[in-house]
C-alpha positions as YAML, in Angstrom:
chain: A
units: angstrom
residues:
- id: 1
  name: UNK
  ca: [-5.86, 22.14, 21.82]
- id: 2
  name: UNK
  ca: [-8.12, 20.18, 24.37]
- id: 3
  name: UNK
  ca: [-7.14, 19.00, 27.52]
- id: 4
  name: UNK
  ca: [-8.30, 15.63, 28.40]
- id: 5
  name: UNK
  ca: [-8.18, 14.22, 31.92]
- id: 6
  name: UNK
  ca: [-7.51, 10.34, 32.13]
- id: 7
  name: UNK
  ca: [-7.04, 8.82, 35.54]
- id: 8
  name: UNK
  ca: [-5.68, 12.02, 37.24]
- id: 9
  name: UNK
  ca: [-3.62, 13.04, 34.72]
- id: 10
  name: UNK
  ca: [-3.43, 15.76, 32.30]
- id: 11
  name: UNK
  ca: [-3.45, 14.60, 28.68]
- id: 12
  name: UNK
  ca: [-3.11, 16.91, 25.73]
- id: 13
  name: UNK
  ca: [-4.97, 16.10, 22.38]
- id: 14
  name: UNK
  ca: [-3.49, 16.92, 19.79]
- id: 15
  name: UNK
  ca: [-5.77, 18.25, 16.67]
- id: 16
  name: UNK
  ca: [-2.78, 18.84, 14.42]
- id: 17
  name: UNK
  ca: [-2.39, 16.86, 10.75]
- id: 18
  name: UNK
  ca: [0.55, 15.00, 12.75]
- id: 19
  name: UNK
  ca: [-1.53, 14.64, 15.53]
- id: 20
  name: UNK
  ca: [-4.40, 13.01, 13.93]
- id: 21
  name: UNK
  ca: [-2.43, 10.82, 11.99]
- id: 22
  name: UNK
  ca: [-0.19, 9.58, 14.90]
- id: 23
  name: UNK
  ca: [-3.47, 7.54, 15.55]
- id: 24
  name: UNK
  ca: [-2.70, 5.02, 12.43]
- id: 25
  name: UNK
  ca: [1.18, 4.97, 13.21]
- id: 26
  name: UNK
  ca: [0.71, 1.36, 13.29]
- id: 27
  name: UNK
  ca: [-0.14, 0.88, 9.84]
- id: 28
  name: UNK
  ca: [2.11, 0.67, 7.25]
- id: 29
  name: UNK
  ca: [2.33, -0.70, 3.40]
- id: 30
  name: UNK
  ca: [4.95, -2.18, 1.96]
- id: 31
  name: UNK
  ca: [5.51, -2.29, -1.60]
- id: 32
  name: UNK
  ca: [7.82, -3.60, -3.76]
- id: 33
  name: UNK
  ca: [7.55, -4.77, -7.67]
- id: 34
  name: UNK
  ca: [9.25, -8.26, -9.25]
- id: 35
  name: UNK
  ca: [9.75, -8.47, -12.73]
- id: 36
  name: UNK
  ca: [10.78, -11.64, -15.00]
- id: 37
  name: UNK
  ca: [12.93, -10.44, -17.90]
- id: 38
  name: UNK
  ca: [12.56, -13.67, -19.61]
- id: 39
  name: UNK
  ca: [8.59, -13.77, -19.68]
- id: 40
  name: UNK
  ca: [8.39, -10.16, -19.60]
- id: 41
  name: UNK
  ca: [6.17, -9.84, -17.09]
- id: 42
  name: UNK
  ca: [6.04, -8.20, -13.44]
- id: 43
  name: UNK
  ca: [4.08, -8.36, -10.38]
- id: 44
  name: UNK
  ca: [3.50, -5.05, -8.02]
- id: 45
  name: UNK
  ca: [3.41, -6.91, -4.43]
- id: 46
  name: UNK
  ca: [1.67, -4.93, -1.20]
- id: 47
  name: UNK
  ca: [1.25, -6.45, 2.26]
- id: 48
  name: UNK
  ca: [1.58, -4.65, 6.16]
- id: 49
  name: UNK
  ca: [4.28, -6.62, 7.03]
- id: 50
  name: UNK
  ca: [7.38, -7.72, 4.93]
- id: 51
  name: UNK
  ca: [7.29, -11.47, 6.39]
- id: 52
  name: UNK
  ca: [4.46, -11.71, 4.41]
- id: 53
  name: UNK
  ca: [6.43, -12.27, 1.21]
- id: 54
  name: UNK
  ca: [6.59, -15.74, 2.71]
- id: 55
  name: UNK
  ca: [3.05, -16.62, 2.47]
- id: 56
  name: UNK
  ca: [3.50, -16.04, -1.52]
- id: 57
  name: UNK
  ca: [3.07, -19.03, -3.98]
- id: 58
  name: UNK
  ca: [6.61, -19.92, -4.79]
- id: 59
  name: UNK
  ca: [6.51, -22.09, -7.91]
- id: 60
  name: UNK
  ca: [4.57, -18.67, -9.05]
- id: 61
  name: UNK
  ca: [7.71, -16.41, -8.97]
- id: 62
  name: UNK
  ca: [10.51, -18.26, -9.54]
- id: 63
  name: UNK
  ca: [12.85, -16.40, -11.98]
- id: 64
  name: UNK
  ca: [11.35, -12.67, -10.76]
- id: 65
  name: UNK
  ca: [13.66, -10.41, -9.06]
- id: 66
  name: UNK
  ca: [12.97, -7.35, -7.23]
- id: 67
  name: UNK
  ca: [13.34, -3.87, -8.89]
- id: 68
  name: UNK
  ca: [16.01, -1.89, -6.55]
- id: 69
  name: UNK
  ca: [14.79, 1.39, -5.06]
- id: 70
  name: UNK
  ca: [17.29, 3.35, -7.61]
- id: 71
  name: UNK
  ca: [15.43, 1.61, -10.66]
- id: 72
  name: UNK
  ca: [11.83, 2.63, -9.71]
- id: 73
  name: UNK
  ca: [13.13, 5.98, -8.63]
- id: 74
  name: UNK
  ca: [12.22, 6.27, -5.00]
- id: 75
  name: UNK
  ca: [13.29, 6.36, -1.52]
- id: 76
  name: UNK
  ca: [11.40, 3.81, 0.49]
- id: 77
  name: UNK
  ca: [9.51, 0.74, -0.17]
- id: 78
  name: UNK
  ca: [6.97, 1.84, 2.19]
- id: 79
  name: UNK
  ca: [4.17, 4.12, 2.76]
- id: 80
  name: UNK
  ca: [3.45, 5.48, 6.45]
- id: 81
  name: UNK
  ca: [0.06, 5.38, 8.48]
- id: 82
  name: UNK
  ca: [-1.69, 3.52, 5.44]
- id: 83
  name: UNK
  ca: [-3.16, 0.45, 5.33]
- id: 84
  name: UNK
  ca: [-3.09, -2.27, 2.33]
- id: 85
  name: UNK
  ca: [-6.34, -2.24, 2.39]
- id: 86
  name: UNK
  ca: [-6.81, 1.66, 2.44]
- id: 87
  name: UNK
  ca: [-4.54, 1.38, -0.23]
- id: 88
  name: UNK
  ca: [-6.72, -0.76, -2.87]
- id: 89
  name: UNK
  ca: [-10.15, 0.93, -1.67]
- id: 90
  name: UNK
  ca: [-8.79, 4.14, -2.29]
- id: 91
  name: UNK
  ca: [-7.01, 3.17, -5.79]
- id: 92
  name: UNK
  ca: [-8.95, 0.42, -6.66]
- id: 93
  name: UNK
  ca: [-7.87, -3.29, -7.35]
- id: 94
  name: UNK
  ca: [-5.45, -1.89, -10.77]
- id: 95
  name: UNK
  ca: [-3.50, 0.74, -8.38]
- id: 96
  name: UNK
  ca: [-4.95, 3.22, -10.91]
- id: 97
  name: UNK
  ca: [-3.62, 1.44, -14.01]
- id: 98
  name: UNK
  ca: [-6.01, 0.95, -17.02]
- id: 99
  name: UNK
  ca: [-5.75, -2.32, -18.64]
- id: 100
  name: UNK
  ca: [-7.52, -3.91, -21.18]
- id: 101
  name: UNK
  ca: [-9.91, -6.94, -20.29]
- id: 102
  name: UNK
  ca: [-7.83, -10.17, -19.50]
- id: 103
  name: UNK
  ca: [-4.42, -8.52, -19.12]
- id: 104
  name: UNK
  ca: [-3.78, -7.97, -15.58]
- id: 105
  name: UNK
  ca: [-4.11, -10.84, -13.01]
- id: 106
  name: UNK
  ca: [-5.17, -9.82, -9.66]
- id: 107
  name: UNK
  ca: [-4.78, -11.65, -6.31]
- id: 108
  name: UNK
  ca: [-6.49, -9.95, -3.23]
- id: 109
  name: UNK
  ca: [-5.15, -11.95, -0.36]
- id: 110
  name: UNK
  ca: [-5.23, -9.42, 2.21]
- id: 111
  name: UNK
  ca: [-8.10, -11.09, 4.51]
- id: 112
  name: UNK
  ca: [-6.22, -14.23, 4.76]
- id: 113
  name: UNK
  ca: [-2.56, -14.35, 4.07]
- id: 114
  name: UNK
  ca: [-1.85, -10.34, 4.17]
- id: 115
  name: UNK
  ca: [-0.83, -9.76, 0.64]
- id: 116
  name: UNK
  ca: [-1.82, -8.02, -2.34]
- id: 117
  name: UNK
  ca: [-0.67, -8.94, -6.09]
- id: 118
  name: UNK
  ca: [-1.08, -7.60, -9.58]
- id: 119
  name: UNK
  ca: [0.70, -9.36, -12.50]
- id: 120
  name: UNK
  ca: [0.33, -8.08, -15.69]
- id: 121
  name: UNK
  ca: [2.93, -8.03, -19.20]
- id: 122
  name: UNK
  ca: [6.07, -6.24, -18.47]
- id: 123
  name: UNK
  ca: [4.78, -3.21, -21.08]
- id: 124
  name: UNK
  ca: [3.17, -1.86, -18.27]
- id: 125
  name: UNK
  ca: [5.94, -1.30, -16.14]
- id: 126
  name: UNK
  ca: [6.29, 2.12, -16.41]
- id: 127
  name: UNK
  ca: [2.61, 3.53, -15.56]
- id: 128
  name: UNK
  ca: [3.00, 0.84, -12.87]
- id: 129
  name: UNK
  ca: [6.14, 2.84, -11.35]
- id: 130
  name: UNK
  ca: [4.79, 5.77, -12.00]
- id: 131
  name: UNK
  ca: [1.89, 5.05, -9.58]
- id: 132
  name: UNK
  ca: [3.30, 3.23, -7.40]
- id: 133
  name: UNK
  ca: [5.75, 6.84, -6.98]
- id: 134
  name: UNK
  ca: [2.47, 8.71, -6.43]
- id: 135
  name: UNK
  ca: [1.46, 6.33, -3.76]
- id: 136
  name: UNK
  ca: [4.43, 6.35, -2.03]
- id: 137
  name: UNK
  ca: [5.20, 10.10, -2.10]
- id: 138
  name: UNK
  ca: [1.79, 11.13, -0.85]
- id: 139
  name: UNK
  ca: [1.60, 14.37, 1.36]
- id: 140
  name: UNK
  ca: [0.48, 13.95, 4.66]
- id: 141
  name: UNK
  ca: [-2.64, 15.59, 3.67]
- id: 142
  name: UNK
  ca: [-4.20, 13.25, 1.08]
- id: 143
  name: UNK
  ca: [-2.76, 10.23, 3.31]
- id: 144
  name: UNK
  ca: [-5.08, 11.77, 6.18]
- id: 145
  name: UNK
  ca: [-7.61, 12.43, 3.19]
- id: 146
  name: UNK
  ca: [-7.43, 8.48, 2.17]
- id: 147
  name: UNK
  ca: [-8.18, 7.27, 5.78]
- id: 148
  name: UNK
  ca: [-11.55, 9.65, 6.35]
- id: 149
  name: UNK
  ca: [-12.82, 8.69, 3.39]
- id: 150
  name: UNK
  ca: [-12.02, 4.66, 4.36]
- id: 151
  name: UNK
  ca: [-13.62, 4.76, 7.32]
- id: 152
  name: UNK
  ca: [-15.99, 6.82, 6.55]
- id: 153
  name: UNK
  ca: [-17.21, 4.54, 3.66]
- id: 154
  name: UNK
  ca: [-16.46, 1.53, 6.08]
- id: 155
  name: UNK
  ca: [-17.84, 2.53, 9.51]
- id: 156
  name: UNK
  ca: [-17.79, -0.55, 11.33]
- id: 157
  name: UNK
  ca: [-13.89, -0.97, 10.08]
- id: 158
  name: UNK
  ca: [-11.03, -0.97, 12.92]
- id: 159
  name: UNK
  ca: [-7.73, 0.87, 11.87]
...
């Protein structure tokens, strides 16, 4: 442990996992997925702050409701000390899915109105859950993993 002093007093830095990550507490993803039963289709939704929702096209989801955390299987819609955009470098623009050409739609809005979409035929929904589990029940390893390998891909990027 390393002792830093800052203006005459005695700081401790600390290099623990915890530590380290306490440096990104202030980002956090938010997930959630909608799902028309009628059109069959669904739409897995990330942004870094749930007001966000707002800044959605309206007209576009009318007649979606959100899945319930006891449907998807999980605890939290949310995923600690990572960023959106960590998120979608790390599993690419399909969160991991593999769709044939034309069937998924993709809306990266995360540079102007802070939100991320992917709409694609409700068929999908489980491998869609499925990741979306992964990404939310990362260890605190591979989440400290994801941001090294962001910024270290993206040096000039601010966490």
């Amino acid at each position: 442990m390393k002792v830093i002093i800052k203006s005459k007093e005695l700081v401790e830095k600390d290099d623990s996992l915890f530590g380290l990550l306490s440096q990104h507490k202030k980002n956090i993803s938010y997930l959630r997925i909608m799902i028309n039963e009628t059109d069959k289709l669904i739409s897995l939704q990330i942004t870094d702050n749930p007001k966000n929702w707002r800044n959605l096209p309206p007209e576009k989801y009318t007649g979606f409701r959100m899945l319930k955390r006891n449907e998807i299987g999980v605890t939290k819609f949310s995923i600690k000390y990572i960023s959106p955009g960590n998120i979608i470098a790390h599993f690419g623009s399909t969160i991991g899915v593999k769709f044939p050409n034309g069937k998924a739609e993709i809306d990266n809005q995360l540079s102007s109105k802070n939100y991320f979409t992917l709409d694609c035929s409700s068929k999908y929904l489980e491998s869609i859950v499925l990741n979306m589990r992964k990404m939310i029940n990362m260890t605190p390893q591979k989440k400290y993993e994801i941001i090294e390998t962001y910024l270290s891909a993206n040096p000039t990027a601010v966490q």
